[in-house]
C-alpha positions as CSV (number, residue, x, y, z in Angstrom):
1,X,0.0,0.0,0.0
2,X,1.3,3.6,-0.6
3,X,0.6,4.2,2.9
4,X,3.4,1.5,4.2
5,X,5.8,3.1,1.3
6,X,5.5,6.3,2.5
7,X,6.1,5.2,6.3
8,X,8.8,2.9,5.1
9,X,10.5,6.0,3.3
10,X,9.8,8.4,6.3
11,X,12.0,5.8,8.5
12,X,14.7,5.6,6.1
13,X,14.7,9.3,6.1
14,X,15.0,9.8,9.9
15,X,17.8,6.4,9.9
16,X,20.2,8.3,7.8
17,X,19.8,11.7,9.5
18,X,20.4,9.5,13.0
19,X,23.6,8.4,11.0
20,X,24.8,11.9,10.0
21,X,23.9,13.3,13.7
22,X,26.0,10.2,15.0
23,X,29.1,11.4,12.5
24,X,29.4,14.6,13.3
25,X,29.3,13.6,17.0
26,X,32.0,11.0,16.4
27,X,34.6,13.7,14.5
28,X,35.0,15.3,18.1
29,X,37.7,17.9,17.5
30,X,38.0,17.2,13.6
31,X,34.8,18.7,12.6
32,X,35.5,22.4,10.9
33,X,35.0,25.1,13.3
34,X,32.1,26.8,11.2
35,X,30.5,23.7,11.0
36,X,30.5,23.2,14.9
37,X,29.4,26.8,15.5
38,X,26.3,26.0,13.2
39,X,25.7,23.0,14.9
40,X,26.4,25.0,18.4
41,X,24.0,27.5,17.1
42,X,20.9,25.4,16.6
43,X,21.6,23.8,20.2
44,X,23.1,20.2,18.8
45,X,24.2,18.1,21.4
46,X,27.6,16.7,21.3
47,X,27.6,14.2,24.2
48,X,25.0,12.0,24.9
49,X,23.9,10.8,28.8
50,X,25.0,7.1,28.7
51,X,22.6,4.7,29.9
52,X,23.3,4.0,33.6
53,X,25.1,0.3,34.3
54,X,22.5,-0.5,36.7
55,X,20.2,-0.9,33.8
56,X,20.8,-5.0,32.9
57,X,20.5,-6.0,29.4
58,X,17.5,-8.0,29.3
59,X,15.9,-5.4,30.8
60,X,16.7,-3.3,27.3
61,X,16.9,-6.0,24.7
62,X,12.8,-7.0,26.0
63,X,12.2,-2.7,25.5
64,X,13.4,-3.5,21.7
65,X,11.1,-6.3,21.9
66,X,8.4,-4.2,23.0
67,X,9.2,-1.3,20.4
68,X,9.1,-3.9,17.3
69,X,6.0,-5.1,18.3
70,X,4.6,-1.9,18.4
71,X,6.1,-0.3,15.5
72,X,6.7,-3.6,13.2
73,X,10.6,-2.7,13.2
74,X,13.9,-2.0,15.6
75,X,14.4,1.8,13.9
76,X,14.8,3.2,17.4
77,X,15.6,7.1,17.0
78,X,17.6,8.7,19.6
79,X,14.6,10.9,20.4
80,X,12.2,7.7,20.5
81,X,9.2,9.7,23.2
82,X,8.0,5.9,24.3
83,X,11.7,5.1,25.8
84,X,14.2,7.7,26.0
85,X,16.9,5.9,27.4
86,X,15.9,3.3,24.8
87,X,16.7,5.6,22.2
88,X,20.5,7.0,23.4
């Protein structure tokens, strides 16, 4: 249906972006100064909380679980309003 292509597309949109966002956070100190500024500017985050240690994995893996079910896929964006710390 054209609906499922156009939700299927929407994902694959918001995957790459997730990508790119992940680069630049990974060039740390390599990324051009006018480039960071721009980031800077539109308040982009450059570190990321980690997900406390406390948290055990089965715990997380059964929240991916959950997601798929509800969403028919593991495309877990970092902003993901269900889970947040599923989503870092």
């Amino acid at each position: 249906p054209a609906r499922s292509l156009q939700n299927s597309r929407y994902y694959e949109a918001k995957k790459q972006l997730a990508m790119w966002v992940n680069n630049q956070r990974n060039k740390g100190t390599t990324i051009r100064e006018e480039r960071k500024k721009r980031l800077d500017s539109i308040g982009f985050t450059w570190k990321l909380r980690a997900t406390p240690i406390s948290v055990d994995w089965e715990v997380r893996f059964q929240e991916l679980v959950d997601c798929k079910q509800v969403h028919g896929n593991c495309d877990v964006s970092q902003g993901y309003k269900a889970n947040k710390a599923l989503g870092i």
